[in-house]
C-alpha positions in Angstrom: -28.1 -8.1 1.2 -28.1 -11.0 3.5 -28.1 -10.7 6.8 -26.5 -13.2 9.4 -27.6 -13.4 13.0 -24.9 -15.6 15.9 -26.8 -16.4 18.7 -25.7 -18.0 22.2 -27.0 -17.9 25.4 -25.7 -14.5 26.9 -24.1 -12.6 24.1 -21.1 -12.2 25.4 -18.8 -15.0 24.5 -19.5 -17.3 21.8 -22.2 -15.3 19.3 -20.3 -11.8 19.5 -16.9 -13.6 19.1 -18.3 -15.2 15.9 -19.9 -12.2 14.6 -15.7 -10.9 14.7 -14.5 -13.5 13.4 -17.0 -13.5 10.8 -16.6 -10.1 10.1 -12.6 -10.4 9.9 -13.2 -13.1 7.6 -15.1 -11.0 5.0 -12.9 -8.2 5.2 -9.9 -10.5 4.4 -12.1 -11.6 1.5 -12.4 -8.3 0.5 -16.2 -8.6 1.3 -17.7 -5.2 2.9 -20.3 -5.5 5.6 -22.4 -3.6 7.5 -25.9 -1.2 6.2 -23.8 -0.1 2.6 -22.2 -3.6 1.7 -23.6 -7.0 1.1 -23.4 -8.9 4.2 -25.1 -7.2 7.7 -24.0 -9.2 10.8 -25.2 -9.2 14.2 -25.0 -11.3 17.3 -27.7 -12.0 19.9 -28.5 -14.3 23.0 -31.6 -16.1 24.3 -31.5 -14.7 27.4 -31.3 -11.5 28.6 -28.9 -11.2 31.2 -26.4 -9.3 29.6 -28.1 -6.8 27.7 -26.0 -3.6 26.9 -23.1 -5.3 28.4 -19.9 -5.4 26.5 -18.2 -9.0 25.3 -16.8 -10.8 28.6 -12.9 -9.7 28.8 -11.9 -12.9 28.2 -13.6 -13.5 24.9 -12.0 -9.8 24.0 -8.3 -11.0 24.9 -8.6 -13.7 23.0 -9.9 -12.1 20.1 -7.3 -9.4 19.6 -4.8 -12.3 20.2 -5.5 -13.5 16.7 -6.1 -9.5 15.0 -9.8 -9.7 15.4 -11.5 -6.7 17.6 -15.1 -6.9 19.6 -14.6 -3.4 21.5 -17.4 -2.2 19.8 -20.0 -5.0 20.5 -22.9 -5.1 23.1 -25.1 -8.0 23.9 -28.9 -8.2 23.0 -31.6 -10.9 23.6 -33.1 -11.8 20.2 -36.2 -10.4 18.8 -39.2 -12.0 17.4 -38.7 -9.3 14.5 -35.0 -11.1 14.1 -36.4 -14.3 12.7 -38.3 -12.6 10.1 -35.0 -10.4 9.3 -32.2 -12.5 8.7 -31.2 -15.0 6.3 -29.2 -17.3 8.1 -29.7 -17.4 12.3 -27.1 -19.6 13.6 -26.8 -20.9 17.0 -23.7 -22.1 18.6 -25.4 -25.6 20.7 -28.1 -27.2 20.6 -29.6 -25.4 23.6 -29.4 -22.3 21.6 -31.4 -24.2 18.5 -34.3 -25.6 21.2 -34.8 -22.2 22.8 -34.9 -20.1 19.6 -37.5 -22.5 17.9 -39.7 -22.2 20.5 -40.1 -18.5 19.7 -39.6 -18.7 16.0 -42.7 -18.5 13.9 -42.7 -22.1 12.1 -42.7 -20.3 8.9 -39.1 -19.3 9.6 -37.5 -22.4 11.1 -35.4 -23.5 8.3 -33.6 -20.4 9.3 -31.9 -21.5 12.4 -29.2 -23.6 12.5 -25.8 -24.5 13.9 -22.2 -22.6 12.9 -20.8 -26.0 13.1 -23.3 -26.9 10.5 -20.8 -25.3 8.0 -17.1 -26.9 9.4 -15.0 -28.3 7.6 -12.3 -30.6 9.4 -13.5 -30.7 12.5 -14.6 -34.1 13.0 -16.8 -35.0 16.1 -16.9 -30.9 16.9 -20.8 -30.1 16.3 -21.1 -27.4 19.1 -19.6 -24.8 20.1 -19.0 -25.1 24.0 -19.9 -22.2 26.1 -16.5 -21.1 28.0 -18.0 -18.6 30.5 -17.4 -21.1 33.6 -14.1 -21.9 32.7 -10.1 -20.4 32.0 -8.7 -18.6 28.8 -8.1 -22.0 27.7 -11.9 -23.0 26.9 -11.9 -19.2 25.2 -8.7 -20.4 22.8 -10.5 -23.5 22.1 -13.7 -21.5 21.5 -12.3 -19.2 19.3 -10.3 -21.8 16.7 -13.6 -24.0 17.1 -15.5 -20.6 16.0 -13.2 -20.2 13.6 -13.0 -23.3 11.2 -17.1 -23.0 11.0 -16.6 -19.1 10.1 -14.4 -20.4 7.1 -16.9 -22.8 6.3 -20.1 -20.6 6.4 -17.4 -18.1 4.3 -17.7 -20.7 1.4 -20.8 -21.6 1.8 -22.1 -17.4 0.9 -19.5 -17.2 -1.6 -20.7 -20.9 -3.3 -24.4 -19.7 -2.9 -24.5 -15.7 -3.2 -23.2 -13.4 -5.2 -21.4 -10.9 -3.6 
């Protein structure tokens, strides 16, 4: 199974919309997730702040505008145990990269990287911007940036897993 950890700074914008747009992705693939397929997805933040809470409305609204659902999602602050779990731990800036590796064991930095890592035509886009501060337009833009490195990180597993 692999398992994919998003990670931003709250949990309750950028990581948990990721995780259901990832997870809309795979089912559209026709790839099960969850404890008895062969992806597990999960979404966490570096702080805690939010913990428990559900995604930010906004993120939610936005989400079902394009078919994908988060009801079901509630923030967490990353683990040390989650760096020795998952496969792939992907953060959605830079700020998210800095403060995860200064947790992280060393042995388990090669881990952690950015969604936008795995984009494809999205030239000069290499972060995800956090949209918390601002209008439902910076969660639109979120959500197609989000989305275009979902579809990447989607052909990366399917180039480099079997499934």
């Amino acid at each position: 199974m692999i398992k994919i950890l998003f990670v931003c700074l709250g949990n309750i914008c950028r990581s948990p919309t990721a995780e259901g747009v990832f997870r809309h992705k795979l089912n559209q693939a026709g790839i099960r997730d969850g404890y008895l397929g062969s992806i597990f997805l999960d979404s966490a933040g570096t702080g805690a702040w939010h913990v428990g809470s559900p995604p930010d409305r906004r993120s939610q609204e936005m989400a079902l505008k394009y078919g994908v659902s988060l009801k079901d999602l509630r923030a967490r602050k990353i683990t040390r145990q989650d760096f020795s779990d998952y496969d792939y731990i992907l953060g959605m800036d830079q700020e998210n990269i800095r403060n995860m590796k200064a947790v992280c064991p060393p042995d388990h930095h090669h881990k952690i990287s950015l969604i936008m890592d795995y984009a494809e035509n999205c030239p000069g886009i290499t972060e995800v911007p956090d949209p918390y501060s601002g209008g439902l337009e910076g969660f639109d833009r979120v959500f197609d940036i989000i989305d275009r490195g979902s579809a990447g990180l989607l052909k990366h597993i399917q180039a480099h897993h079997t499934l």
